[in-house]
C-alpha positions, 0 to 999 in steps of 0.5 A: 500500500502507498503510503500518503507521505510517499504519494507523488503530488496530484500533479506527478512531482516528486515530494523531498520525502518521495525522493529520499526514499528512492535515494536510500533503495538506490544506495542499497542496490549501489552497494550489492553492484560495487560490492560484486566489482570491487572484490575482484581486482582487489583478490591478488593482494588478499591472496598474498596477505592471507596467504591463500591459493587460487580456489581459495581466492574463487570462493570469496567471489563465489561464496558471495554468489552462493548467498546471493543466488541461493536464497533470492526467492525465499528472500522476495516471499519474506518481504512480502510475508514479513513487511517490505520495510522490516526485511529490507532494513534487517538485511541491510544492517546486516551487510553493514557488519558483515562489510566491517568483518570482511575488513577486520579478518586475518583468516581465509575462511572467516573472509569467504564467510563474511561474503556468504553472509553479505550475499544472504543479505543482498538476497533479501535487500534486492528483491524487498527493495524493489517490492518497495518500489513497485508499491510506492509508485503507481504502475506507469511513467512514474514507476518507470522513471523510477525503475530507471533510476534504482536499475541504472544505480546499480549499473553505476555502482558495477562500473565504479566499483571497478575504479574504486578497486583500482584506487583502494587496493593501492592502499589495502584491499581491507578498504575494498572491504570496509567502504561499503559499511559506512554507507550501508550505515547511512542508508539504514538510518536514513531508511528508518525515517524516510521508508514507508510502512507495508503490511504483513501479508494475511490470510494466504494460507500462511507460510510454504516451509516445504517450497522454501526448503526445496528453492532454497535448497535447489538454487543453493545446490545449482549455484554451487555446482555451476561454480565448481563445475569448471574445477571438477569436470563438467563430465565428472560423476559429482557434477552430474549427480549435482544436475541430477539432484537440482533436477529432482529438488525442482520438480519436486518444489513444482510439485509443492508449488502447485498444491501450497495455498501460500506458495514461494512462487505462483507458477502461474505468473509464468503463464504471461508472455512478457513476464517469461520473456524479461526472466529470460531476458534477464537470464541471458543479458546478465549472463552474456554482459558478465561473460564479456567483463571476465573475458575483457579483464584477462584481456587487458591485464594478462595480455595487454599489461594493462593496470588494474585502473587501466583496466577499469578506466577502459570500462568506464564509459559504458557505466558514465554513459548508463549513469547520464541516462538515468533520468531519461530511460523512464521516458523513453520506456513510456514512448517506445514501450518495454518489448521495443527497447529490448530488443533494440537493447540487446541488437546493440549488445550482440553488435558491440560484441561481434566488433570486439572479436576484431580484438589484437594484440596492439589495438587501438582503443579508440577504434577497437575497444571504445566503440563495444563499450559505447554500444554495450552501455547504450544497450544496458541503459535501455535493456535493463531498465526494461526487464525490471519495468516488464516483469513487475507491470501487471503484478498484484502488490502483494506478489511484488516481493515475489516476482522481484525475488525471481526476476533477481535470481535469474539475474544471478543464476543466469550469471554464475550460469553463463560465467561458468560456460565461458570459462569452460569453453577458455580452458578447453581452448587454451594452449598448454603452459609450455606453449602459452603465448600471446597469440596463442592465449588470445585465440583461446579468448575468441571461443569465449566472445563467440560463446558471449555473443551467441548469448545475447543473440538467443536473448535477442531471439526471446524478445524479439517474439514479444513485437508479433503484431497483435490480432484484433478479436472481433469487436463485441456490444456491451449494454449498459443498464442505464441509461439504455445505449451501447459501447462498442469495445475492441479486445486486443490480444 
């Protein structure tokens, strides 16, 4: 329920209260991108200073997905049970700590589990804060306008994590950790005045413990074998027999699903078109982009010699050019509509990829490199926007807090996924270590963009099937009772 204190004015301006409200879910989604950037560029100096190995090293990134990935649909049904407001600010104090801990350790395990605890608590900030959202700002322009500005802060805070890295670990990479704490702080207390109370959800049939058991359980298990898998073997016995068990957990969660009064997820919500195509969508634009920074990382910094800031400054106008249209998304996303600006969002994407495998190893950066990177954050700024836009319109308020929490796991999954499959397909093309050169590990890259782009090009492929023209049904009479005469309506598809 809106809250009056938060309401637009009767003309559709922003109150300061309405703003600041934004501002802090904005902060939050800020934090869960830089958080994910910074760590990686900072992992070298961890590994020196705590004396850890290279898996060792994998799982500070990845207990953080583990976290994140695993409990994002039990993460959107508690906002909706517990209280949006009540959820998002718990989870948020517990980032804040779990930031100062990252920060303060001097042991590898206590590192890794630092970051799987701020995953658990992105998990339920992400998907409250974009129930909340939804709630607060009725479905149209305004919630357009500012699903623009929440989704391209986090779009922001990925890109500046990236210098913010490049910066701090000159320093220590203990900053990397502690930076995020104070602002998780500020944004807490500011989210204690400002953010509008929601009700508890009543009289549903209660909670769906066996729905949260098997998700909870699936995602966990899915996530921690995609992660492993490139280590293990992808044709090794523990991996199929983790698929095997994923599977099993998730037809039998369907199972539940479908009996449970209350359930984690509604299947039916996935009988619409556009809400199949922006999980989708999500799915593969998340999983291609992160594809493609990976791969763009090893390029520059292992091949080129580039800095870690080099590296970072490189990316940087793909993130100015997401955060400049902030504002202004929202109103392209009025005029044009969801289903137009992802698929021209994901065109340019599938575009800026293919330029990039023109790739050497002296290339020009304003020739080669710039333009993919003009073209990968024109098509961010307008896909991404749009998937959150398409997947929570038409939504009842009190599933928000649902369909947010499946919408971010695609988002997750669809990157661990994906990020998974590049490095897999890397490593079989990369040349023995005797016979590792330049030319030759540069050639086990272009497989991986091939991969990348293949990608974005089966999310083009998925949205494209949401622009088939729409058949008008044959016009119907509806009579009014009083005062007698007739409307003649047109149903659309």
């Amino acid at each position: 329920m809106t809250s009056p204190l938060t309401s637009p004015t009767s003309d559709g301006r922003w109150t300061p209260r309405l703003w600041g409200t934004l501002l802090v879910l904005c902060a939050a989604m800020f934090l869960d991108a830089l958080d994910v950037s910074m760590v990686g560029v900072a992992l070298p100096s961890i590994g020196a200073d705590l004396g850890l190995s290279t898996s060792a090293l994998q799982w500070i990134v990845s207990g953080y997905i583990l976290g994140y990935g695993g409990l994002l649909l039990l993460g959107g049904r508690a906002a909706d049970l517990l209280g949006r407001r009540q959820v998002f600010l718990v989870a948020l104090g517990v980032f804040a700590l779990a930031s100062l801990l990252g920060g303060l350790v001097d042991s590898g395990p206590l590192l890794i589990a630092s970051r799987f605890i701020k995953g658990l608590s992105a998990a339920f900030t992400a998907p409250a804060g974009l129930s909340i959202i939804t709630t607060t700002f009725p479905e149209g322009p305004l919630r357009n306008r500012a699903l623009a500005i929440y989704t391209t802060c986090g779009a922001t805070g990925y890109s500046m994590g990236l210098v913010f890295s490049g910066l701090l670990t000159e320093a220590s990479w203990r900053l990397t950790m502690l930076l995020p704490a104070p602002i998780a702080l500020i944004a807490l207390f500011v989210g204690l005045k400002l953010l509008p109370r929601s009700e508890r959800e009543r009289g549903r049939g209660g909670y769906d413990i066996p729905g949260a058991v098997l998700g909870t359980t699936s995602m966990l298990l899915l996530v921690f074998t995609v992660v492993e898998a490139p280590e293990v073997g992808w044709g090794s016995a523990r991996t199929v027999l983790s698929f095997a068990a994923v599977a099993v957990m998730l037809a039998a969660f369907v199972a539940v699903e479908r009996r449970s009064p209350s359930p984690l997820i509604r299947l039916g919500v996935l009988r619409s078109g556009p809400q199949v195509r922006a999980q989708l969508g999500a799915l593969t634009f998340v999983g291609s982009y992160i594809g493609f920074q990976f791969l763009v990382t090893l390029y520059m910094q292992q091949l080129l010699g580039w800095s870690a800031l080099h590296t970072a400054l490189a990316f940087l106008p793909a993130g100015a050019l997401v955060a400049l249209s902030a504002t202004k998304v929202g109103a392209v996303i009025d005029r044009f509509g969801t289903a137009r600006l992802m698929v021209l969002g994901f065109a340019l994407m599938v575009t800026g990829y293919v330029l990039f495998l023109r790739i050497d190893l002296d290339p020009v950066y304003a020739a080669v490199i710039l333009p993919t990177m003009l073209l990968v954050g024109s098509g961010f700024a307008l896909t991404f926007p749009s998937l959150n836009v398409q997947a929570t319109n038409g939504v009842d308020e009190h599933e928000q807090g649902m369909v947010s929490g499946l919408l971010n796991t695609s988002v997750q999954v669809g990157g661990a996924i994906f990020l998974a499959v590049v490095t897999a397909v890397v490593t079989a093309n990369s040349p023995e270590q005797g016979n590792a050169s330049p030319q030759a590990v540069l050639d086990s890259y272009r497989p991986g963009l091939v991969v990348v782009t293949l990608i974005a090009l089966a999310g083009l492929l998925i949205t494209l099937t949401g622009l088939r023209p729409r058949r008008e049904r044959p016009s119907v009479v509806v009579a009014r009772s009083a005062p007698k005469e007739t409307e003649r309506v047109t149903v659309r598809d």
